[in-house]
N, C-alpha and C positions, 0 to 999 in steps of 0.2 A: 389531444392524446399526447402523452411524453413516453418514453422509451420504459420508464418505469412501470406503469400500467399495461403493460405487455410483459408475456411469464417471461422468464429465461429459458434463451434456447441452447442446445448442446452443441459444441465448437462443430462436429461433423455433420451438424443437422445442416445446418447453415452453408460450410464447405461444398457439402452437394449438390442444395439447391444453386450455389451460384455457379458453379463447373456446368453442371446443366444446361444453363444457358445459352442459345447463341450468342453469337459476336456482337449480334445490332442490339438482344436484350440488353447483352450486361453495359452497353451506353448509356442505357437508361435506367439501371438500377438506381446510380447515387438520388436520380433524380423523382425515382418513383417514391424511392426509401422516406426521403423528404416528404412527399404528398403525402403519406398514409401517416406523417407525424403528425398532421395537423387536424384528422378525421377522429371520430368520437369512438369509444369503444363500450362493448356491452359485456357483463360477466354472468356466465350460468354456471354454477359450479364451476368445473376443471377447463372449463371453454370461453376463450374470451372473444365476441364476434368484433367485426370489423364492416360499416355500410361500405363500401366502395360506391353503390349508388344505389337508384330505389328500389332495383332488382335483385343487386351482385351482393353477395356478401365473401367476406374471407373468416375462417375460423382455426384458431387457435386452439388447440387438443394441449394440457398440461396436465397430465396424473400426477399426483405430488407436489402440482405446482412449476415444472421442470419440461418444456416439448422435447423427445425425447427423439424421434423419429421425423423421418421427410415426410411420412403421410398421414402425422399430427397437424400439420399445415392443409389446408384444405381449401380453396379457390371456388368461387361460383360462374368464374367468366367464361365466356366462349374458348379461350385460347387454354384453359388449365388441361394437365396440370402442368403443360410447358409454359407456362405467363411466368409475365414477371415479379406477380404480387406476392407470390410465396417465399420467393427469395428475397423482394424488399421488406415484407415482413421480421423473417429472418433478421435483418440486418440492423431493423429497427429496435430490436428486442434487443435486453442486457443478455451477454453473452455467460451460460452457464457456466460452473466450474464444478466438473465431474467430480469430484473431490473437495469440497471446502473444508479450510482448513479447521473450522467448526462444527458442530450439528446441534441439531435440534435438543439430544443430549448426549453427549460424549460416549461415541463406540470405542468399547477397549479392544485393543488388541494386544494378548497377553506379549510378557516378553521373553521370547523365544530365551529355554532353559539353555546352561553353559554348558558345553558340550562335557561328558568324562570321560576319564582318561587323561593319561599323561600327557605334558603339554608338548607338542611336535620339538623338536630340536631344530637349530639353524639349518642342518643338511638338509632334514626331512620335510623343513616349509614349502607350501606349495606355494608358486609362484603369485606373485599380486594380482589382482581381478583387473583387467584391462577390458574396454568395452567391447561389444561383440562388432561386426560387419552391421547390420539392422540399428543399434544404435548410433553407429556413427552415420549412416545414411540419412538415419532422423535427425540428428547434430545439426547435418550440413544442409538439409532441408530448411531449416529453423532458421541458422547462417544466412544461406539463399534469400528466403523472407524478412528476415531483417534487413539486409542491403539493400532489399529494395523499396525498402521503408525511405532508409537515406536517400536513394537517389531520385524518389519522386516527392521525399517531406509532404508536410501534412496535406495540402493543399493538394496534391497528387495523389495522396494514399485513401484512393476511394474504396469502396464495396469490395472491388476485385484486391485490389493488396490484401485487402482484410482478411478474405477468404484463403487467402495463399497460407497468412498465419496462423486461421484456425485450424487449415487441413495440417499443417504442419505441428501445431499444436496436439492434437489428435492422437496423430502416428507419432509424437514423440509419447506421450502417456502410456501409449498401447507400447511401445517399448519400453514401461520402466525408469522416464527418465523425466519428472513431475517438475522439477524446480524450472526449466525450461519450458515445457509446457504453459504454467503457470506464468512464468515471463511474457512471454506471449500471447498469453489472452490479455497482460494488464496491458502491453502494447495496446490490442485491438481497442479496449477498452477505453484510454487516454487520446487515443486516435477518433475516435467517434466524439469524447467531450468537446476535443479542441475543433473537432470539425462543423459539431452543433449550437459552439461559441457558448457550452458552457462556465456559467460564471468562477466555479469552483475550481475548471483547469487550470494548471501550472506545468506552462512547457519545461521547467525542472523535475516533474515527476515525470512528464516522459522521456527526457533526457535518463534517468533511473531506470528506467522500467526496460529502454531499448539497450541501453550499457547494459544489464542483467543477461538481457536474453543474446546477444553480441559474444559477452563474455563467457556464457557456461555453455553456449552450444560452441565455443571455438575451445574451449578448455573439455569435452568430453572425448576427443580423439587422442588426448594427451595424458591424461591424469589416469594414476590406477592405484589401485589399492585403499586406503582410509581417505586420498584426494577425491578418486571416482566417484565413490560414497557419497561424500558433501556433494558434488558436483550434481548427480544423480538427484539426490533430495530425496523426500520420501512423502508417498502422499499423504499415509496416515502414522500417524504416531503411535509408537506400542505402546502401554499403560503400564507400568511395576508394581507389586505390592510394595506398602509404603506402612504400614503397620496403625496405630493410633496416634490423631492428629490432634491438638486443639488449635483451632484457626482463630484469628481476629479479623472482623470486617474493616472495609477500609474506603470505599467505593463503588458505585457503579457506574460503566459511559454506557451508552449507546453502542450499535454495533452494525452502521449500514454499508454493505459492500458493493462495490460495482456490478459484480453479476446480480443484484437483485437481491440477495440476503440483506432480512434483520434481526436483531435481536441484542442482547446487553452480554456484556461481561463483569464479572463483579470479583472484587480482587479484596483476595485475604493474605494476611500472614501467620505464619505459625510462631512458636513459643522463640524459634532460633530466627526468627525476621523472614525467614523463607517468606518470596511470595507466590502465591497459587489463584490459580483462578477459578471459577464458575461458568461456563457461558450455557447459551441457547440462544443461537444463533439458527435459522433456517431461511428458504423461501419467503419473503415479505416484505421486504425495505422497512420504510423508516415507520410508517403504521406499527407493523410487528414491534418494531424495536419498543415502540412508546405502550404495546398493553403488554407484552410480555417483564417490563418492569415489574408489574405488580400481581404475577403468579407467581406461584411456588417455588421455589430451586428445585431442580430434579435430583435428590441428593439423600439418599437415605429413607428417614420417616422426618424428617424439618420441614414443618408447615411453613418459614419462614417466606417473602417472597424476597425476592432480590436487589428492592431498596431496604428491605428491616436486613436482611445479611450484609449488608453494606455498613452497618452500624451494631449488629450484634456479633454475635461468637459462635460456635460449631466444636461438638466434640464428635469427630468420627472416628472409626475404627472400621478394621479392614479396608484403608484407605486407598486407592490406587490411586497415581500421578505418571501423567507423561516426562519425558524429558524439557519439555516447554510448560510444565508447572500447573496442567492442565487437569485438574480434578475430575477421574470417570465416574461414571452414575451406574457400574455393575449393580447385578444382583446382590453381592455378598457387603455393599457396601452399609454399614449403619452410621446413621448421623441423626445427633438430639441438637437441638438447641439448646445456646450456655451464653452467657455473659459476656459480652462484648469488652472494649476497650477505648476510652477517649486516645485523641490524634496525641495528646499529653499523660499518656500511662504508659507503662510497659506493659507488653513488649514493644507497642508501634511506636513508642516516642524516639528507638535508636533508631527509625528510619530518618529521622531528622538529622540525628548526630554525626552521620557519617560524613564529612568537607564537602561541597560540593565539588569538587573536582575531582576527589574519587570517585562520587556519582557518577559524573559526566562519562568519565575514562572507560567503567562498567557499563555504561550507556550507549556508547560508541561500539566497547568491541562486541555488543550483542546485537547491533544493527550492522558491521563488517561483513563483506563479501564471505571471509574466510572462516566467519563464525563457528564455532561448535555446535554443529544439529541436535546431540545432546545437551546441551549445556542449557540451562534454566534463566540465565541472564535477563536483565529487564531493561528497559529502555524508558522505565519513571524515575524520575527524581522529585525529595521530599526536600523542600524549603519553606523558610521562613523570610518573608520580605516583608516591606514596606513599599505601599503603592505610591508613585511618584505623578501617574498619568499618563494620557494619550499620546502618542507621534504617530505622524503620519509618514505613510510607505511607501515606494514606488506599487506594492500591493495591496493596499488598506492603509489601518489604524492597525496600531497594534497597543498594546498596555505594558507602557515602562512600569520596572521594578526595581526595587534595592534590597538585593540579597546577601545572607552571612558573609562577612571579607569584603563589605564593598560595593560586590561585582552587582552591576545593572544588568538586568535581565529583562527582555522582550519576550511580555505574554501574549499568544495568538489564541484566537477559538480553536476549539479541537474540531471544527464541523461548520458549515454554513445555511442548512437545510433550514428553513425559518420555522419547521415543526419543533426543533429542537429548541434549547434554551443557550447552546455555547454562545453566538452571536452576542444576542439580548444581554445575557448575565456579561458578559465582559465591557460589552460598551456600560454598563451599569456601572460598574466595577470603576471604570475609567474616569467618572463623576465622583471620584470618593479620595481624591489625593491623599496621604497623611495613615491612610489605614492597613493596622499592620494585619497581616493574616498566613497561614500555615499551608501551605498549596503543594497539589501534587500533580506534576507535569508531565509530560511524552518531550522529552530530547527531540528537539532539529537540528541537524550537521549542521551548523552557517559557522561564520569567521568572527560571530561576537553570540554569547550566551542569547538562549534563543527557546522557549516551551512551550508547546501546544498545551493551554490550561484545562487541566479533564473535572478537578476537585480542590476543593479549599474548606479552611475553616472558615462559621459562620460569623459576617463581622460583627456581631454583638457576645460574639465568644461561646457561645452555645448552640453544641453541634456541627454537625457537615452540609454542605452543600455540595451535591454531584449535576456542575456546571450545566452536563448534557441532559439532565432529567428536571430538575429541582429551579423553577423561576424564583431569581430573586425579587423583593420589591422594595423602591425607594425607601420606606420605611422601614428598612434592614438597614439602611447606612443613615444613623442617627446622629450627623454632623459631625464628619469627620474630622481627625486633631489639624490642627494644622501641619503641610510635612515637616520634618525635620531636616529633610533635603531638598534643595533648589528644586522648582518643577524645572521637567523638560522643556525644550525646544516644542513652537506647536507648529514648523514650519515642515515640509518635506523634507529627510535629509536627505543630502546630494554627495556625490564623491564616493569614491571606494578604496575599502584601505587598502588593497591592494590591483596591482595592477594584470593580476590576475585572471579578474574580470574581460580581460582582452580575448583570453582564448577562450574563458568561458560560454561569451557571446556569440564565438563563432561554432561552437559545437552548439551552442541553440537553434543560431542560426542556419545551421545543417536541418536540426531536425524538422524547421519550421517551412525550410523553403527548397530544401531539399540540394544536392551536390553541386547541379550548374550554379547555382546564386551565387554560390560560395567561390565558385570559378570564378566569376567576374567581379572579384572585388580586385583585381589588379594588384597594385604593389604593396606590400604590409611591414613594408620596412620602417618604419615610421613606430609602427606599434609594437615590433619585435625588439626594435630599439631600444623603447620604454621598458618592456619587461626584463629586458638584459641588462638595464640598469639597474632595475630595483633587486636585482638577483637570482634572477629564474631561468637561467639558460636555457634549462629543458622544455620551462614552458613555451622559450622563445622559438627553439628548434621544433617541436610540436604544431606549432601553429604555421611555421613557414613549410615543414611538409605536407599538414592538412590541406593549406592553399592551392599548393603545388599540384598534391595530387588530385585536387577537386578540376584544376584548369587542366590538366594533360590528357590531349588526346592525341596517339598515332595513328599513323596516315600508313593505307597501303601502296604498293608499287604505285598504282595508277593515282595516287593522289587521293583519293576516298578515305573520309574518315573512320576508322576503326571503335568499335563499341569501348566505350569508359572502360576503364577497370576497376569495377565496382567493389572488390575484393580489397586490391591496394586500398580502396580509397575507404572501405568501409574500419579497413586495421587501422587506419592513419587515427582516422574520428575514434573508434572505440580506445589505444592509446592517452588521445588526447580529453576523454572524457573520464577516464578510471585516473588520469593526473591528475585533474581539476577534482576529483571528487579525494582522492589520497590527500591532496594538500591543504582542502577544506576541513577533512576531520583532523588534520591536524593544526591547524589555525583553530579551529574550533576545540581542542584538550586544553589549548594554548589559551584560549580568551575565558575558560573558565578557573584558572589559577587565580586567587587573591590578590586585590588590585593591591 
């Protein structure tokens, strides 16, 4: 059994069951949670059974798809319903998100009319929305759980951590304050891969994921007004009237989430390059994602399914659109199918035209802390390279390129799930030196150009291929030219261009092994040094107060050590990890300027 084949459970579902427990249970959850991963599971409808042995069973209750309550969980053994299998149940299950940011098909919610009447004068403005007492208790809740993420790193942050951040998670949503929330479950979420040594983890996305939820529950006690807002976040997006569209197809990825959602998304543009999407997305992983491919769009009267929208056209009218470019599937919605457009026609071919580095720039500030919740911003970019071949990574292969101006560019799969095709098609890909082709990518922040490949043109020049759906085959790359540029290196590279990587390391190393580790790495003058020569002051100060305050403990009168101060020591790390990541996107605007 894998965590996948278990529904998604609700962050307070979870919470419950393990508070519930006694002291001597919750020892043994990490370790029960574990055994019930390795047992077979049965599905009947909305109920997924579970043998424990030839008598016991446990069962899973999911209407929707979603366990939604603690007595959806159900136990056969002598000790229920106080045993522990319900709540290592719970824990083994993808953790739900009472709100994704997707659905099945897009719930509009209208956008609240502008108020009339005259508009307030300076005097008569009512003061900025500052958070209530309730939000901030959930803030600092979330704060609380996080710290203690660091101070016990991953290796410590078992079942019970997890649960501190679901309950916390919970009570922040039920207060109104979603972006945190949602922090917090990708925590739990990143917390369970690296714990079950999946392949996919990248202790840099939970480095991300904890700096998120670190930073907006310690920014919601402070910010008010159009700040608080951002801060706040919102679960769901209003929809706008948007009037009559003509769309052009452009692609579709996959669309598998950590709580258990699958489904595609499929991305158009309009007459003006706007781009907009389609999804359906629900309950189902990566299965869903690969047959809901080839159903319908929910969009109108367009029989189309969502690889032909990928390649044809859409005339809608009475069109609604989120602020995140999110096409609603209302009632009032009408859509025909219309004539598409090659990656080499207009309107889509100006998505090429634009430098890549003003791509990159729009790229960046729509993936930004500080972002505009409104703002439509996309995080693709449209090139035209030449494939040079494979290097190898400290994390894989990846597939060098040669893009407009020069710039080399490292393409990664968008995904590793071997149901999918990203893998496959790009090691493909990587046998074809010399071949030119028209790609469209997802921006990675790193310090040299860098794009998760979602789509390209087909290398015989006819048509698309959408990476995550579409296998290519040998007999698609019909003897490539020779390059016209040196191949790459086929060695590991080594080195880093900057010395940056020094405190990088040590905020990983927080996350990975948690505060005391970090205390006894003794003296770091050696590597502060280094960074204060290549010119990083801050970074140098940074990392010699990180150290500092990871080793400092005081003592009371009687000589007794005094509890850490998890607080200091969690602002030190959250500091020193929103530095590394400011200086990465900007090393990274910087490495896509024209060599």
């Amino acid at each position: 059994m894998t965590a996948t084949q278990l529904p998604p459970v609700a962050p307070e579902v979870t919470a419950t069951l393990v508070e519930g427990l006694s002291p001597r249970l919750r020892k043994r959850l990490d370790a029960t949670a574990a055994k019930l991963g390795a047992l077979p599971t049965q599905r009947a409808g909305d109920t997924v059974t579970i043998a424990l042995d030839d008598e016991t069973e446990l069962r899973l209750h999911a209407p929707g798809g979603v366990v939604v309550t603690a007595d959806a969980i159900a136990c056969g053994c002598l000790l229920a319903p106080a045993c522990v299998h319900r709540a290592a149940a719970a824990c083994a299950a993808p953790t739900a998100d009472p709100a994704p940011e997707v659905g099945r098909a897009a719930q509009e919610i209208p956008e609240p009319a502008p108020a009339t009447g005259p508009a307030p004068t300076p005097d008569s403005a009512s003061p900025p929305e500052v958070a209530s007492p309730a939000q901030r208790a959930a803030a600092g809740a979330l704060w609380a759980a996080g710290t203690a993420v660091l101070e016990a790193g991953v290796d410590g942050a078992g079942a019970v951590t997890q649960s501190a951040l679901l309950r916390a998670a919970h009570t922040a949503r039920l207060q109104h304050l979603p972006r945190a929330a949602g922090a917090a479950l990708s925590v739990v979420t990143l917390l369970r891969a690296a714990r079950a040594g999946d392949p996919a983890y990248r202790t840099a996305d939970l480095v991300t994921a904890l700096t998120e939820l670190l930073d907006t529950a310690r920014r919601v006690g402070t910010a008010s007004g159009a700040e608080l807002a951002a801060v706040k976040g919102r679960a769901r997006r209003p929809y706008s009237p948007d009037g009559s569209l003509r769309l052009y197809g452009l692609f579709t990825e996959p669309v598998v989430t950590d709580s258990g959602h699958g489904g595609v998304r499929t991305w158009v543009a309009g007459t003006d390059g706007r781009l907009c999407t389609v999804d359906d997305v629900a309950p189902g992983g990566v299965g869903r994602a690969l047959g809901v491919a080839d159903r319908a769009v929910r969009l109108g009267d367009s029989a189309l399914t969502h690889r032909e929208l990928g390649r044809a056209g859409l005339a809608v009218s009475g069109a609604t659109v989120s602020p995140d470019g999110r096409l609603g599937a209302g009632k009032g919605v009408k859509a025909v199918t219309a004539r598409g457009a090659a990656w080499t026609e207009q309107p889509l071919a100006a998505l090429w035209e634009t430098p890549p580095s003003e791509q990159a720039a729009r790229a960046l500030r729509s993936t930004s802390r500080d972002a505009d919740q409104d703002g439509g911003g996309s995080d693709l970019l449209f090139l035209d390279v030449e494939l040079l071949g494979p290097v190898r990574e400290s994390g894989g292969t990846c597939l060098l390129a040669l893009g407009t101006g020069g710039i080399p560019v490292r393409l990664t799969a968008a995904g590793d799930d071997p149901a999918l095709a990203h893998r496959d098609n790009l090691m493909l890909l990587a046998t074809a030196p010399g071949t030119r082709l028209r790609i469209i990518g997802r921006l990675v922040p790193a310090p040299h150009p860098r794009l998760t490949l979602l789509a390209c043109s087909h290398p015989t020049g006819e048509g698309t291929i959408d990476l995550g759906l579409d296998r290519l085959r040998r007999a698609d790359l019909p003897g490539a030219a020779a390059p016209v540029h040196p191949a790459p290196p086929q060695h590991e590279e080594s080195g880093a261009h900057s010395p940056l990587y020094l405190l990088e390391r040590r905020v990983e190393q927080t996350v990975l092994a948690g505060r005391a580790a970090l205390g006894m790495l003794g003296d770091v003058t050696a590597e502060t040094g280094r960074i204060r020569r290549a010119g990083l002051p801050t970074a140098a100060g940074l990392l010699t107060a990180l150290c500092t305050s990871a080793a400092q403990r005081e003592r009371d009168h009687f000589g007794r050590l005094l509890p850490a101060d998890t607080d200091g020591f969690a602002t030190y790390w959250l500091s020193a990890a929103r530095y590394t990541a400011a200086v990465t996107e900007a090393l990274c605007a910087a490495a896509w300027e024209p060599a």
